[in-house]
MARTI-888180 format. One record per residue (C-alpha): residue number from 1; x, y, z. Coordinates in steps of 0.2 Angstrom, whole numbers, plus 5000, padded with zeros to 4 digits. Layout:
BEGIN
REC    nr      X      Y      Z
REC   NUM      X      Y      Z
...
This chain:
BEGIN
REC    nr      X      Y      Z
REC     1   4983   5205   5161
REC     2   4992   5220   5170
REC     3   4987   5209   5186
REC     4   4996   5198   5181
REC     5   5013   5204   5174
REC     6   5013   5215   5189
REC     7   5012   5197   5200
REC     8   5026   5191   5187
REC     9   5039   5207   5193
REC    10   5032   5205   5212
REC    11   5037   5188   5211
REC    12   5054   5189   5202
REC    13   5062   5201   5215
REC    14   5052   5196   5233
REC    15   5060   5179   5230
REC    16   5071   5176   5246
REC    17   5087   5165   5249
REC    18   5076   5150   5258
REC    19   5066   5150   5244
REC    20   5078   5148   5232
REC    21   5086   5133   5240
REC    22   5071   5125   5244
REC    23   5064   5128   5226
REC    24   5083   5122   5221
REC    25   5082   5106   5231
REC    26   5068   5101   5222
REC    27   5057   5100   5241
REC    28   5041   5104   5237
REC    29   5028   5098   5250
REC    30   5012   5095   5237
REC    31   5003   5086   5252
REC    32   4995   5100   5259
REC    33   4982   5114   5248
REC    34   4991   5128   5241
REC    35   4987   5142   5253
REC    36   4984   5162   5251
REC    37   4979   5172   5264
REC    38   4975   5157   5276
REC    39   4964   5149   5262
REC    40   4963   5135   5253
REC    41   4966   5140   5234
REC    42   4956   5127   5227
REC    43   4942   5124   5239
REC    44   4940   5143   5241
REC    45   4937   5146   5221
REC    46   4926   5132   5220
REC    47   4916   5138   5233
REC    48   4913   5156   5222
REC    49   4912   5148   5205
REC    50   4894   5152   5202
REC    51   4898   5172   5210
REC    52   4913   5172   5199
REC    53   4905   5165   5184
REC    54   4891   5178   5185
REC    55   4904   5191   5188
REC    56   4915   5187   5173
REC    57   4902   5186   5161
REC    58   4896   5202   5167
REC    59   4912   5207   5160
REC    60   4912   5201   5146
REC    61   4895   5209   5140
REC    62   4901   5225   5146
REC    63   4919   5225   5138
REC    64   4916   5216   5123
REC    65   4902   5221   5110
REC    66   4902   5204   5101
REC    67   4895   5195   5117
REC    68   4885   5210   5121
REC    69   4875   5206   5106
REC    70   4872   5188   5107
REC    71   4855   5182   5108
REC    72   4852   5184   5127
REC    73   4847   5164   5126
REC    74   4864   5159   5120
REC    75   4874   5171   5133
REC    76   4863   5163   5149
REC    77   4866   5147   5141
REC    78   4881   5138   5131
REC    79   4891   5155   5137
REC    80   4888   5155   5155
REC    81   4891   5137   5156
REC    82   4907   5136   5148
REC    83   4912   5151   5160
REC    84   4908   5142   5174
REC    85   4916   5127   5167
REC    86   4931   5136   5166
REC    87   4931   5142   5181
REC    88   4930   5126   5189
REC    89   4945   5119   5180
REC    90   4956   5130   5186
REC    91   4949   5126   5204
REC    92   4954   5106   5199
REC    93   4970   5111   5191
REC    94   4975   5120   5208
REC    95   4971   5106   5218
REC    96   4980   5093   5208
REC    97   4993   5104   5204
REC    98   4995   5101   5188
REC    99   4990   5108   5170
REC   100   4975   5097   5162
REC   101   4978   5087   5146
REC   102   4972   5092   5131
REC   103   4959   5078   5131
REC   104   4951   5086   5148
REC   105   4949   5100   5135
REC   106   4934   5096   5125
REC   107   4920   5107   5130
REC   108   4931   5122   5127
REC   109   4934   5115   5109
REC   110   4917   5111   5107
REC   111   4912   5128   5112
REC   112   4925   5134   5101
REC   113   4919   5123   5087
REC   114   4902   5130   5089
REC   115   4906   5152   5092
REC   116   4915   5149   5074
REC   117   4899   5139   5067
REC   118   4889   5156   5073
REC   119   4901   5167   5066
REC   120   4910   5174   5082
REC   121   4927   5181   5080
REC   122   4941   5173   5088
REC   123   4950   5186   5094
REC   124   4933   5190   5102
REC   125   4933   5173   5111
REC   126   4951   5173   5117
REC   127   4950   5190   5125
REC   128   4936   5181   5133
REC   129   4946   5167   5142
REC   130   4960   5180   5144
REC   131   4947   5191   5156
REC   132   4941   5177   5165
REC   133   4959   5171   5169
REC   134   4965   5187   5174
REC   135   4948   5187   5185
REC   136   4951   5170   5191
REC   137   4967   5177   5197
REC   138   4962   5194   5205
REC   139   4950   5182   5214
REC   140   4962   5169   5221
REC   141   4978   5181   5224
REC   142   4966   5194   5235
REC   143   4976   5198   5253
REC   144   4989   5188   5250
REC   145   5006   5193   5264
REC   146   5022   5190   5259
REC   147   5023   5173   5267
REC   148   5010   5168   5254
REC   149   5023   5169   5242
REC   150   5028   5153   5237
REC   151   5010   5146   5233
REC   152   5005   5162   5226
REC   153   5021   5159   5214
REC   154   5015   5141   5209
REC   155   4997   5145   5209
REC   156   5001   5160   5193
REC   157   5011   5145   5185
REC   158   4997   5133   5186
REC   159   4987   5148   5180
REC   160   4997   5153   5166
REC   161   4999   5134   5159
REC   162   4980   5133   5163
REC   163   4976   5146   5150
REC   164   4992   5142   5136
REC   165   4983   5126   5136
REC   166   4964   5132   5133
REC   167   4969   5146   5122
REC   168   4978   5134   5109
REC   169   4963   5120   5112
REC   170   4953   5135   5108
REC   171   4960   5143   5093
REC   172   4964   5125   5084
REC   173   4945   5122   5087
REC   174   4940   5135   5079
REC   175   4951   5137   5065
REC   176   4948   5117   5062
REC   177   4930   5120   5063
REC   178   4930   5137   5049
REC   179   4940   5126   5038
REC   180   4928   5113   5038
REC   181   4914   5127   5037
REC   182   4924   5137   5023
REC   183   4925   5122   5009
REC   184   4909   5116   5012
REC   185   4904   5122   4998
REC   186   4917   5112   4988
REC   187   4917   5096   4997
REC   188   4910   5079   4990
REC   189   4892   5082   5000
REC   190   4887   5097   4994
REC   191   4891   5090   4977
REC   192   4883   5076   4980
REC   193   4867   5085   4986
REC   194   4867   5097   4972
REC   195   4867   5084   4960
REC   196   4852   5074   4969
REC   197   4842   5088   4968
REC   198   4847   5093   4949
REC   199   4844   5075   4947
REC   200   4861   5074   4939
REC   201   4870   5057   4940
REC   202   4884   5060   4957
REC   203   4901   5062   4951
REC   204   4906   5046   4963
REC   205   4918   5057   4976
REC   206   4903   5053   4988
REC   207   4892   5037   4988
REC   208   4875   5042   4988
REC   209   4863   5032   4999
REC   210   4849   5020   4988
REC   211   4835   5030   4996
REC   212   4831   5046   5004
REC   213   4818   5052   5015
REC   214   4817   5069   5010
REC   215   4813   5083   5022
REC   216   4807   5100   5017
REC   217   4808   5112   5034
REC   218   4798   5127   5036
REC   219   4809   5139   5054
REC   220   4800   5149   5061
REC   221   4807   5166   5067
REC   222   4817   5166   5085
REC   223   4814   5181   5097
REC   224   4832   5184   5095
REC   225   4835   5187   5079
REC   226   4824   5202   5082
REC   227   4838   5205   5093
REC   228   4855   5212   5090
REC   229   4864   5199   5082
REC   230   4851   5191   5071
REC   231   4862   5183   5058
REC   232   4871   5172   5076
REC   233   4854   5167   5081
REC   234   4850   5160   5065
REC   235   4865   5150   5063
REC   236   4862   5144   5081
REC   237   4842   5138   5076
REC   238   4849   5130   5060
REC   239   4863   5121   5068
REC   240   4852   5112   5084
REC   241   4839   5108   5071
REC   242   4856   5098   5060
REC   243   4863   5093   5074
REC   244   4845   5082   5079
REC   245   4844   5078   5063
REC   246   4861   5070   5060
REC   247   4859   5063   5078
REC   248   4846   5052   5072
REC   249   4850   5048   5054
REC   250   4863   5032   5052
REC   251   4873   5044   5041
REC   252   4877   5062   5041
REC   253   4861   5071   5030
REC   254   4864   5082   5018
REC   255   4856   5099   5021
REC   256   4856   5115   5014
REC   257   4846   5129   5024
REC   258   4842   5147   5024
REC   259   4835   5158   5040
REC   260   4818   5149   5038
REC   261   4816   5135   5025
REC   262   4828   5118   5022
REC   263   4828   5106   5013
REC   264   4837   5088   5021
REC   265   4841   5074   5013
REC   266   4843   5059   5027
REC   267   4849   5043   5018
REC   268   4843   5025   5022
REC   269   4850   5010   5018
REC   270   4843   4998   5005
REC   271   4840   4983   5018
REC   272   4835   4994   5032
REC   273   4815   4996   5034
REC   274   4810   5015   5033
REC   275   4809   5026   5050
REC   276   4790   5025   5056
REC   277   4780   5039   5055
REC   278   4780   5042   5074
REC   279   4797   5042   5075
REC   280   4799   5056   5062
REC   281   4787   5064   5071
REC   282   4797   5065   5087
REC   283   4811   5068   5078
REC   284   4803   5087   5073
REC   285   4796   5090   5090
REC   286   4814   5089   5097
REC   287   4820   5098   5082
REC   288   4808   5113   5087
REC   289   4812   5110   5105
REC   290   4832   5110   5105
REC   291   4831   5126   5092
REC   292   4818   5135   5103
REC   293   4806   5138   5088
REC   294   4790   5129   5081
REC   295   4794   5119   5065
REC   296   4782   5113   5052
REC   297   4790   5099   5041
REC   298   4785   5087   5026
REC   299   4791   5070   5022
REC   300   4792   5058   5007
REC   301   4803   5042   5004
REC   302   4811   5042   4988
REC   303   4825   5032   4977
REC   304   4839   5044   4973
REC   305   4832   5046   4954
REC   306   4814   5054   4961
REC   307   4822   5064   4974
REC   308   4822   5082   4964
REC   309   4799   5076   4963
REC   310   4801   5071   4982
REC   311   4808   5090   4983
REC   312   4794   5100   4977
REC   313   4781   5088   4983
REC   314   4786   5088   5001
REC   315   4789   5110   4998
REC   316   4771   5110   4994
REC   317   4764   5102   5008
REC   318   4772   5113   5018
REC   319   4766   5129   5010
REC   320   4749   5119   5008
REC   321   4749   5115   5030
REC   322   4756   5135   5032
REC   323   4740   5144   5021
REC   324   4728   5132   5028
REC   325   4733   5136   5047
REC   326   4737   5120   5052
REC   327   4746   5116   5067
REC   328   4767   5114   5068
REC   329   4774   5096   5066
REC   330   4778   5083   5053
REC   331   4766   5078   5038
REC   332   4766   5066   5024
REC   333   4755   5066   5007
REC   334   4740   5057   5016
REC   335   4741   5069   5031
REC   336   4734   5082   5019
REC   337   4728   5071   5005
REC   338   4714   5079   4999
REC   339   4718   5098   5002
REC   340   4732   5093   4992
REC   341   4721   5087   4977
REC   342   4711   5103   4978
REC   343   4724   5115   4977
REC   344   4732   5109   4963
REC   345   4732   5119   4945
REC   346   4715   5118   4939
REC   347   4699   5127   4931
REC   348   4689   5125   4946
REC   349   4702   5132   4957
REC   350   4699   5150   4955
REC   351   4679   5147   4954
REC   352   4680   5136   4970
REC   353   4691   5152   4976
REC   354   4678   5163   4972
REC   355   4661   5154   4978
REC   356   4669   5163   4997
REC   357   4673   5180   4988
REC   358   4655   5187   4995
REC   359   4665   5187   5012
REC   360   4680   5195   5009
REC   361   4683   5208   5021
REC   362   4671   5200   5034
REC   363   4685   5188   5042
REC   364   4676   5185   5058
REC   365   4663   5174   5045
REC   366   4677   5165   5039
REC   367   4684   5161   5054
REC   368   4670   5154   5060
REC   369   4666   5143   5046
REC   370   4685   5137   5045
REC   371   4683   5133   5064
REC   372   4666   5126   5064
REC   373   4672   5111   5049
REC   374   4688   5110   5060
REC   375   4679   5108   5076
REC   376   4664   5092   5066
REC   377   4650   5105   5066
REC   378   4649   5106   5084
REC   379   4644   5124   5087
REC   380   4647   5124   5104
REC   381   4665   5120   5104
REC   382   4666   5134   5088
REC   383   4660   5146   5102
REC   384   4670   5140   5115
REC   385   4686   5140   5103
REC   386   4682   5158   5096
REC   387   4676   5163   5114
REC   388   4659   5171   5108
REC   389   4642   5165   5111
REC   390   4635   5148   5104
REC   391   4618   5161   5098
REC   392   4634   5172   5088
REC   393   4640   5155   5079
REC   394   4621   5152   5073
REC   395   4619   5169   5069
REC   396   4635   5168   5057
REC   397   4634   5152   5048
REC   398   4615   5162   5043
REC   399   4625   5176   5035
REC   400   4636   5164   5027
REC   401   4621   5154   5021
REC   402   4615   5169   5015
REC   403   4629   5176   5006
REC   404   4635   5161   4997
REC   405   4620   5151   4994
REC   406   4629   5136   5005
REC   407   4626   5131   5021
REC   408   4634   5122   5034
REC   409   4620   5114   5039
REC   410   4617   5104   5023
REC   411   4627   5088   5021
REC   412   4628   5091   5001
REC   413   4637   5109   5003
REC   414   4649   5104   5016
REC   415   4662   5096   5004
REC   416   4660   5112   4992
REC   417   4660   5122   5008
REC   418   4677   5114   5013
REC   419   4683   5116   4995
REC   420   4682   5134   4994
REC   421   4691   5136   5009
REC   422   4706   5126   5005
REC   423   4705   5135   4988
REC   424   4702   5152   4996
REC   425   4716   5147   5011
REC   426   4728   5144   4997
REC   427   4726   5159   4983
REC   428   4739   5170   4992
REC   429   4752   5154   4986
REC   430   4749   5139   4977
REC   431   4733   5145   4971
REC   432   4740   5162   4965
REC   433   4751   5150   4953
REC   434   4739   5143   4945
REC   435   4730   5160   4942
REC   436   4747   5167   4934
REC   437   4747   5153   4923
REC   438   4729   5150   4918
C-alpha cells in the first residue's frame, strides 16, 4: 500500500498544464490500450497472470500465518484459483476501462462465503486481496517514464475502484454468510431436526417433509487435519460432503455433523417414488470424492414419526460395516442383513464370541479364515490376497481346525464359522454392549 500512496503523491504534483486541459476537456482517447513503458497494461498482466498468481500466494503464505496453515489442498486449490481469478480481472477491468459490477463479483463472494464457513478471519482475507492489489500494481506500474503518466494515472484509478469494489463484495459475503452460520442454531431447521430425531411433534416454523431417507455418515480422517489447521480442514470435508448432498436432495437436508460421524435427514415428497439404490450409491462415492476422504454410509426410508428408529438403525449398520472391515460406500439393512441379526443383544453372543477366543493373539489365523469365507473358500485367491503360499493357507485352516474344533472344510461349520467371526468382529462395539448389559 506504500506503493501505492507514494504513486498517489507522484501523481498529484507531476500532473502538467496539458494534462490538466486535456483531462479538463473531457478528451480522453479510450481507443487505444492504456500503455506503461511501451506495453500494453492489459495484455501484458494477462500474459503473467499464472507467474503472478504464484507469486502473490507465495506472499501470502509467507506474510500471513492464517493461510500459512491452511491445509496445503485448500491453498493449491480454492485459494490459488481465486488469486488468479483476481488477477485476471484486473487485466479485463484495464482493458475495458471500467470498474466491474458487483454481479461480475461472484466468485470472490463465494470464496468469501466459504473462508468464513471454514472459520478464516476477515481481516485475514482482506489483507489478502490488499497484497495482491498492491502486487498487481508493482507489476503493471514497473519502468514507467514520465510520459507514461497519464495512463499510469487512470490505470491506479481503475485499480483502486477494482479493489473498493472486491473488498466490500467480500466483506458483505462473509459477514452475510457468519450470520447465517451464527443462528443456525436457532433457526426453524435445526428445530425442526431436533425435534425429528427427539421424535417430538415440529413446532410448524418449518414444514417437515412426509418422509425421510435417513443417512447416518461415518468421515474418515483427512491428511490435513493432521496438519496445521485441522479444525479448517474439517469444516472443509463436512461442507463438500453437505454441499453434494443438498446438490441432489429436492430440498435443503437437514444435517448435523461432527469431524467424523453425521447424521442427514434428506426429505422426499409423498408422491415422488424413493431414490434408487444406485443412485444413493453415487451420491456417496462423489460425496467421498469432492471431500477427498473415504465415507462409509447407511440408509433407511422412514415416515417422519419412525425417523428417531431409522436413526439408530442406520448408526448400527455403520458401526456393524466398520468392525467387520468391510469396504467404503452406502449400505442398506439387506446389504448386511444377516450380520446384522447376529450381532444383536443375545445369550449366544458372547458364546459365539468365544468359540474364536482359542485364537486370540494369533491374528495371522484370523485373518485368513476372515479372507478365506470372504474370498468363497477358494484358497488360492486367500493366498494370493494375503500374498503367502496356497501350502501356508492349508496349513492354517489346520491349526484353526484344530484349535476350535470347526473347520472350514466342513459345510455344517461354515455358518458357526461365519458367526463367530461377526460376533468376534464386533465385541469391541456393538457386542461389548450387550456384554455390559447381560
Amino acid at each position: 500500500m506504500q506503493t501505492i500512496r507514494a504513486l498517489i503523491n507522484w501523481t498529484v504534483t507531476q500532473t502538467s498544464a496539458r494534462d490538466s486541459v486535456t483531462r479538463h476537456k473531457g478528451v480522453v482517447d479510450t481507443t487505444e490500450p492504456l500503455r506503461i513503458a511501451g506495453r500494453p497494461v492489459a495484455a501484458h498482466l494477462r500474459a503473467l497472470a499464472p507467474d503472478l498468481s504464484r507469486r502473490v500466494l507465495a506472499r501470502l503464505l509467507e506474510e500471513l500465518p492464517v493461510y500459512a496453515n491452511l491445509p496445503g489442498e485448500e491453498v493449491a486449490g480454492d485459494i490459488a484459483e481465486i488469486v488468479q481469478h483476481s488477477v485476471r480481472m484486473f487485466a479485463d477491468a484495464i482493458e475495458a476501462r471500467r470498474v466491474p459490477e458487483a454481479a461480475e463479483l461472484a466468485a470472490q463472494r463465494l470464496s468469501a462465503q466459504r473462508r468464513a464457513e471454514e472459520g478464516v478471519p476477515l481481516e485475514a482475507i482482506l489483507a489478502a486481496y490488499q497484497l495482491g492489489i498492491a502486487m498487481v500494481w508493482s507489476q503493471v506500474s514497473a519502468g514507467a517514464a514520465p510520459d507514461d503518466h497519464a495512463d499510469l494515472r487512470e490505470v491506479l484509478d481503475l485499480l483502486l475502484g477494482v479493489q473498493r469494489r472486491i473488498l466490500n463484495a467480500v466483506t458483505e459475503s462473509y459477514l452475510a454468510a457468519r450470520r447465517t452460520i451464527d443462528t443456525e442454531e436457532h433457526s426453524g431447521r435445526h428445530a425442526l431436526m431436533a425435534a425429528l430425531l427427539s421424535g417430538t411433534e415440529p413446532d410448524g416454523t418449518v414444514q417437515a417433509a412426509p418422509r425421510y431417507a435417513v443417512l447416518t455418515l461415518d468421515l474418515e480422517r483427512h491428511p490435513d487435519e493432521d496438519a496445521a489447521a485441522p479444525d479448517v480442514a474439517a469444516r472443509r470435508k463436512i461442507r463438500r460432503v453437505r454441499d453434494t448432498l443438498d446438490a441432489f436432495a429436492e430440498r435443503p437436508c437437514l444435517a448435523a455433523f461432527r469431524s467424523d460421524r453425521g447424521t442427514v435427514l434428506m426429505p422426499l415428497n409423498e408422491e415422488s417414488s424413493d431414490p434408487e439404490h444406485a443412485e444413493l450409491r453415487a451420491l456417496i462415492a462423489e460425496a467421498a470424492e469432492v471431500s477427498g476422504t473415504p465415507v462409509t454410509a447407511a440408509v433407511a426410508t422412514a415416515d417422519s414419526s419412525e425417523i428417531p428408529t431409522a436413526v439408530t438403525r442406520t448408526a448400527e449398520i455403520v458401526d456393524l460395516v466398520r468392525a467387520t472391515g468391510r469396504a467404503p460406500g452406502l449400505y442398506r439393512l439387506q446389504d448386511v442383513l444377516l450380520d446384522y441379526q447376529l450381532s444383536r443383544p443375545s445369550a449366544a453372543l458372547r458364546a459365539l464370541a468365544e468359540r474364536l477366543e482359542p485364537l486370540a493373539g494369533k491374528p495371522e489365523l484370523l485373518s485368513t479364515l476372515r479372507t478365506y469365507l470372504d474370498l468363497h473358500r477358494d484358497r488360492r485367491a486367500t493366498a494370493a490376497a494375503l500374498h503367502v503360499h496356497p501350502n501356508t493357507v492349508d496349513y492354517r485352516l489346520r491349526r484353526i481346525s484344530e484349535l476350535t474344533g470347526l473347520s472350514a472344510h466342513r459345510t455344517e461349520d461354515l455358518g458357526e464359522l461365519h458367526a463367530s467371526l461377526v460376533a468376534r468382529q464386533v465385541s469391541g462395539g456393538v457386542a461389548q454392549t450387550a456384554y455390559n448389559s447381560a
